[in-house]
C-alpha positions in Angstrom: 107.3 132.6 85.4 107.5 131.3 89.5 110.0 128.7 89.4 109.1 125.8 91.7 111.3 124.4 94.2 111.9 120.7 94.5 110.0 119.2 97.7 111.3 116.0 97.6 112.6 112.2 95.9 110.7 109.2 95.6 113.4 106.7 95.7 112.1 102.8 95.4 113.7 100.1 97.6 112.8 96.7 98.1 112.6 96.7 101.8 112.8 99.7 104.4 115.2 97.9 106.7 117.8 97.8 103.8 117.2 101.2 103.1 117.6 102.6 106.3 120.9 100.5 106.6 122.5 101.5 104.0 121.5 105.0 104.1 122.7 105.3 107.9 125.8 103.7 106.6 126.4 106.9 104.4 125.7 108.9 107.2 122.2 110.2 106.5 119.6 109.9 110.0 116.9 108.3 108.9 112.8 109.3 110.3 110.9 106.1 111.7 108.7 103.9 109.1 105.6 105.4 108.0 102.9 104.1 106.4 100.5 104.8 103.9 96.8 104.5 103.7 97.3 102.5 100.5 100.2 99.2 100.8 103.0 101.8 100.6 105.5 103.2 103.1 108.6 104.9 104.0 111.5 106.0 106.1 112.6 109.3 104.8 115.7 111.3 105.2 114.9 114.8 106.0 117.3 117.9 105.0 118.3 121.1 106.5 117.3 123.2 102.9 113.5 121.7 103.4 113.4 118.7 101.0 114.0 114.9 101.8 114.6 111.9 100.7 111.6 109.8 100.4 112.9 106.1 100.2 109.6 104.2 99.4 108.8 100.1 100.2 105.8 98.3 99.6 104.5 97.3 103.3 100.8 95.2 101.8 101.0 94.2 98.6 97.5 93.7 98.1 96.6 96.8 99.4 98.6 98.5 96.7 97.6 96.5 94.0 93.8 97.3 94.9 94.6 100.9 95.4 96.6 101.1 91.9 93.5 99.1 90.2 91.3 102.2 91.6 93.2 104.5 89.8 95.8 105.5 92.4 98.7 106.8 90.3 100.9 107.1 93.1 100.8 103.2 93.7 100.3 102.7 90.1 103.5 104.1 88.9 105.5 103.1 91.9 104.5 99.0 91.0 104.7 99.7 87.3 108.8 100.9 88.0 109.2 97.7 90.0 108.0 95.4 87.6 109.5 96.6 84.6 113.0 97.2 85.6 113.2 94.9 89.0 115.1 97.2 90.6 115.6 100.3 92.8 116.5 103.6 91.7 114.7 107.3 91.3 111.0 107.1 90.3 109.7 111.0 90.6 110.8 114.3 91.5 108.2 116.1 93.1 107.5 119.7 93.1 106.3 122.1 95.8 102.9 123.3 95.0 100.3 125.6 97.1 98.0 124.7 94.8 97.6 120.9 93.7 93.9 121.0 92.0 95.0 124.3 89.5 98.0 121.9 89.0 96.3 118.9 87.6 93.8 120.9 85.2 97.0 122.8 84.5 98.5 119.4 83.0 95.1 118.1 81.6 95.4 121.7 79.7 98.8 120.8 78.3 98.0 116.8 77.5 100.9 116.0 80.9 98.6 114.5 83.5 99.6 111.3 84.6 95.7 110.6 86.0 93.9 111.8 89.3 94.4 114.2 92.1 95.1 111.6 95.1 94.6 113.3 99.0 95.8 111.1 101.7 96.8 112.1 105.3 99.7 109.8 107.1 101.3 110.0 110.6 104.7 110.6 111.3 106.8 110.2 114.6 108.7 113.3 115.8 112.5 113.1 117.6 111.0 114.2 120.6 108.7 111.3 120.9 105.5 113.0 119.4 103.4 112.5 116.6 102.2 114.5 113.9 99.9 114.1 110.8 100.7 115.3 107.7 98.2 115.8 104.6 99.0 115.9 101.2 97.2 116.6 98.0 99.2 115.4 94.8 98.7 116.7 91.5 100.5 114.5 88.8 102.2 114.6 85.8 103.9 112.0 82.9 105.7 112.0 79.8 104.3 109.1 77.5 108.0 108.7 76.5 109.5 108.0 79.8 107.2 104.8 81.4 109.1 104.2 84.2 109.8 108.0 85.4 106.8 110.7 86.4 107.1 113.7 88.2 103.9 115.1 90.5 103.4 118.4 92.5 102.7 117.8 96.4 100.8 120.5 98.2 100.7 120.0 102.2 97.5 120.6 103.2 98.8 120.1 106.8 102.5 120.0 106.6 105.3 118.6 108.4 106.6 120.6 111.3 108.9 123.7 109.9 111.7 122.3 112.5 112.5 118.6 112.3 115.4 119.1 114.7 117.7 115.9 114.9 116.2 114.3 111.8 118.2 117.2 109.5 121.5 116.5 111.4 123.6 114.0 109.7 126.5 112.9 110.4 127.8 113.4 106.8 127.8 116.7 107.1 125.1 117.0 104.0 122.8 120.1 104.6 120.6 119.7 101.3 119.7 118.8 97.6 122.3 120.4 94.7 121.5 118.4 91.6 119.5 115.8 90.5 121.2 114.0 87.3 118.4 112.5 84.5 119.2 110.8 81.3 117.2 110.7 78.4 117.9 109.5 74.1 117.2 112.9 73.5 117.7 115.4 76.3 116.0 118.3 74.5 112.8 116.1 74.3 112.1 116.3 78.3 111.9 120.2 78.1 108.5 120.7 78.0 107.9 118.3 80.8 110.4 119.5 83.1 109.2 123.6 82.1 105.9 122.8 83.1 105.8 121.1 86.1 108.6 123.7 87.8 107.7 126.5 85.5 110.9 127.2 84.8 112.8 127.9 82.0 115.8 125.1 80.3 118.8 125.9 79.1 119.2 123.1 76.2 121.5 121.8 73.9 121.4 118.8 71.5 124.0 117.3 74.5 122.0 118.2 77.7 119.3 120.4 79.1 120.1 122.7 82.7 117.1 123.4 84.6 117.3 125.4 87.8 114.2 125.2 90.0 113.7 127.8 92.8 116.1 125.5 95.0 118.1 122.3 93.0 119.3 122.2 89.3 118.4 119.7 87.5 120.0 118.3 84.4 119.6 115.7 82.0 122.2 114.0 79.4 122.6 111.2 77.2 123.4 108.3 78.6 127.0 107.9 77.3 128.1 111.3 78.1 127.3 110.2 82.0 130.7 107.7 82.2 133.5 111.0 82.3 131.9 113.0 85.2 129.8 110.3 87.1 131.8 107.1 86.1 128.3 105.9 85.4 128.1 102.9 82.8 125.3 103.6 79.8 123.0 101.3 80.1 121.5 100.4 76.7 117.9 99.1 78.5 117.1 101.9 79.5 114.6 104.4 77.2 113.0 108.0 77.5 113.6 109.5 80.9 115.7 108.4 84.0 116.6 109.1 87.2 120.0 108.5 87.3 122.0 110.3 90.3 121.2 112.5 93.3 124.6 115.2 94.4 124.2 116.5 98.3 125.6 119.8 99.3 128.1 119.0 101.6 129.5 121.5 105.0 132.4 119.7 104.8 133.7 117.1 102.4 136.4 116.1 104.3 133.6 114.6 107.2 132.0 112.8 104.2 134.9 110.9 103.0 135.6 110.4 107.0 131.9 109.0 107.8 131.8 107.1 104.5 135.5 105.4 105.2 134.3 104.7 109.2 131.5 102.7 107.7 132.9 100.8 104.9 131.2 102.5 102.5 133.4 102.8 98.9 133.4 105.9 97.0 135.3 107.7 94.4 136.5 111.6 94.3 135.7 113.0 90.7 135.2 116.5 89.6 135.7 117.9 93.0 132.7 115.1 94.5 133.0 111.8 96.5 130.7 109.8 94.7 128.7 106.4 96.0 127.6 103.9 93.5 124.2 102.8 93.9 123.8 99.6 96.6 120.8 97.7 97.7 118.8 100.7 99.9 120.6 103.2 97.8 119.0 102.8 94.3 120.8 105.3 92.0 124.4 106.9 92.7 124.6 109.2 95.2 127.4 112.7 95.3 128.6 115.0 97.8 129.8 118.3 96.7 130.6 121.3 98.7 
């Protein structure tokens, strides 16, 4: 079995602008607006290991609604998360994939997919004042038990440029993904989700689930085990599977509590991590770890 890497978040906010406030206030550069073919858009935060941070607004609402009626399930799932929760937070992980269409009739084959292929091509703005255009071909996957949570592969057919220069400096120090925190009833449940789409193998226990794709662990616990290490609250709305925190590899901690302290931004040190509670723009906690 090939373990998959993670390529990147989708990470809902209400507006862009927020977003990219808040997110330079933690000390994250943040790549100009793009949009989307289809009502969406988004400013994302590009990392030194190759993955990023795809914070993700709806720029023409009717657009998206009209795209999600013709069976886009990007736009589909991303409206259905705002409207059943109202809020921001962590929508889908997404997987890195040479090979989107094998992906989808993979999860036909196994009774995952969350509906059909979508290709789309968008253009992004470089540091150095260029643009580029990126293609994509998304192969998707969902879990009937988790309504507001999907994961999807993403090939790129023409990919971003290999060096992103100034957009993976931050001033945070942060130089890529570590963990990615999910909560479930029952953790074991998401196992044969999570195997299939990074086709990798779970460490499980009644308790919580480890997953370690080809770059970023993953793990998923109940909801009231996530107060001790995360001082996260349960919250008793919330069913199936969650995206409930994000932890950055850090260079050096010490910069992170300095940038974070410089811009007002409150945190918490806990099991050897400065930890963020979520904010508008920021829609799930965010941890630094070295």
């Amino acid at each position: 079995m090939s373990r998959r890497p993670i390529d990147h978040l989708v990470l809902p906010v209400a507006e862009l602008s927020r977003a990219r406030a808040r997110l330079s206030a933690l000390g994250f550069t943040v790549a100009a607006d793009a949009l989307h073919p289809f009502g969406t858009a988004n400013a994302c935060v590009f990392l030194a290991d190759g993955t990023y941070l795809e914070p993700l607004a709806i720029a023409n609402r009717r657009n998206a609604s009209a795209a999600a009626k013709r069976g886009n399930v990007f736009t589909g799932r991303d409206i259905a998360f705002r409207r059943s929760r109202n809020r921001e937070g962590l929508s889908a992980l997404v997987a890195a994939t040479d090979d989107a269409a094998h992906d989808h009739k993979r999860f036909e084959g196994l009774n995952l997919s969350g509906g059909d292929m979508l290709e789309f091509s968008r253009a992004m703005s470089l540091p150095d004042g260029g643009e580029a255009l990126a293609s994509f071909r998304l192969a998707f996957a969902a879990d009937p038990d988790a309504a507001d949570f999907f994961l999807f592969c993403c090939q790129r057919i023409n990919p971003l440029p290999a060096d992103r220069g100034e957009l993976e400096l931050h001033a945070n120090t942060v130089t890529g993904l570590s963990e990615i925190i999910l909560s479930a009833p029952e953790p074991v449940a998401a196992v044969p989700f999570l195997e299939a789409v990074f086709e990798a193998a779970a460490e499980s226990s009644e308790e919580a689930v480890r997953l370690e794709t080809a770059n970023v662990g993953i793990r998923v616990l109940r909801e009231k085990d996530l107060r001790a290490e995360f001082a996260l609250e349960p919250d008793p709305k919330l069913g199936g599977l969650n995206g409930r925190a994000v932890i950055f590899k850090s260079a050096d901690l010490a910069v992170t509590e300095i940038t974070l302290a410089a811009n007002d931004v409150a945190f918490i040190r806990r099991e050897g991590r400065v930890l963020v509670a979520a904010a508008p723009g920021q829609g799930v906690l965010f941890g630094f770890e070295e």
